[in-house]
C-alpha positions as CSV (number, residue, x, y, z in Angstrom):
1,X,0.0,0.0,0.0
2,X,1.4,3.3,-0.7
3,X,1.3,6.3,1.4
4,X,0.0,9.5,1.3
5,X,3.4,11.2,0.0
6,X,4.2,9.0,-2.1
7,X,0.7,8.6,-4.1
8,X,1.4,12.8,-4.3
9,X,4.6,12.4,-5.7
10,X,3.8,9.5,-8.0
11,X,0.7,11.8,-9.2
12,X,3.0,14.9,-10.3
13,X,4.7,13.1,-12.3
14,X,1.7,12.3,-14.4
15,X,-1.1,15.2,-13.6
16,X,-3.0,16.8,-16.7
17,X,-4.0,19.8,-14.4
18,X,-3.9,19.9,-10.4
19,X,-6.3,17.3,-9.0
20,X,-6.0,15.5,-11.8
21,X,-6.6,11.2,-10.1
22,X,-8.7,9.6,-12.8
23,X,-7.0,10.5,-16.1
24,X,-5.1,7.4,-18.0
25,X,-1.5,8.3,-17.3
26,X,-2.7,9.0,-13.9
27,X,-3.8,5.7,-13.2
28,X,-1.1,3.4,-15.0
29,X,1.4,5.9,-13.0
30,X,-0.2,4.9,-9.4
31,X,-0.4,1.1,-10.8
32,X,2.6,1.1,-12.1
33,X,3.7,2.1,-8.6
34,X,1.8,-0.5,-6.5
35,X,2.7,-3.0,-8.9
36,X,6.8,-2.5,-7.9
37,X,6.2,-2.6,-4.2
38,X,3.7,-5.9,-4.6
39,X,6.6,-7.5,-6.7
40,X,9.0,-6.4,-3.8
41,X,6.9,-7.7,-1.3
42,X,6.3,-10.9,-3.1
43,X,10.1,-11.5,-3.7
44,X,10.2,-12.0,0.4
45,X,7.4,-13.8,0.2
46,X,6.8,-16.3,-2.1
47,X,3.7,-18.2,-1.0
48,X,1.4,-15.2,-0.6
49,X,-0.6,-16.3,-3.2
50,X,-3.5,-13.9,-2.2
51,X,-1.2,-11.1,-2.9
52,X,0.0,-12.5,-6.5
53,X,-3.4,-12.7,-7.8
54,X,-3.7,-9.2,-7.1
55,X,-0.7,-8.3,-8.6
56,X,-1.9,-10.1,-11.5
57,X,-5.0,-8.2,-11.7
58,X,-3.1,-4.4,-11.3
59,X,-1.2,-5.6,-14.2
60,X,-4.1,-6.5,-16.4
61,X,-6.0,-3.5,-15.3
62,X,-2.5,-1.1,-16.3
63,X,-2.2,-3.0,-19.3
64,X,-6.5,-2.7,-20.4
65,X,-5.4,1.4,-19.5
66,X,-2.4,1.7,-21.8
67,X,-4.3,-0.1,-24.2
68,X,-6.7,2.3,-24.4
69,X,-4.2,5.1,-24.3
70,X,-2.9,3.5,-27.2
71,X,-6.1,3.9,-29.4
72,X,-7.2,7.3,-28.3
73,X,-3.8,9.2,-27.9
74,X,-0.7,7.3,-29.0
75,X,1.6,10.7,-28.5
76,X,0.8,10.4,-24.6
77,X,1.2,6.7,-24.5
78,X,4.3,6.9,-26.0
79,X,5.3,9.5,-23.5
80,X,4.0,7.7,-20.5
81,X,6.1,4.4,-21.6
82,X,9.0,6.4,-21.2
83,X,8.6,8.1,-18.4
84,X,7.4,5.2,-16.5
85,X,10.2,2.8,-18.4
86,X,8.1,0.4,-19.7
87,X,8.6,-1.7,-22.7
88,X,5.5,-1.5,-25.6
């Protein structure tokens, strides 16, 4: 679970305006996120299969997001994937 802070932090990086939290890059930014401190937690912990199957569905749900980014607005996909350091 992330904090406070670092949700904030995580959001600037992304933001189309000030309270921006429900845009696309928005969302695969915070998932992105929570998806590397699962995968941190789950390298200690290799039998929390509760947690893996969650993992598994942030990752669909980031990958159903950039999908759609794809389709409606390829210039700010393509800038999201390399912010974020993804591979397309």
């Amino acid at each position: 679970m992330l904090s406070k802070r670092v949700k904030e932090n995580e959001l600037k990086k992304a933001q189309r305006h000030d309270s921006d939290t429900g845009s696309p890059e928005a969302q695969v930014t915070l998932l992105t996120r929570k998806i590397e401190e699962l995968s941190k937690h789950l390298r200690k912990n290799k039998k929390d299969f509760h947690s893996r199957r969650g993992l598994l569905q942030m990752v669909a749900d980031r990958r159903k997001h950039l999908g759609y980014m794809q389709r409606k607005n390829y210039d700010s996909y393509l800038d999201i994937i390399k912010k974020l350091g993804l591979k397309r």
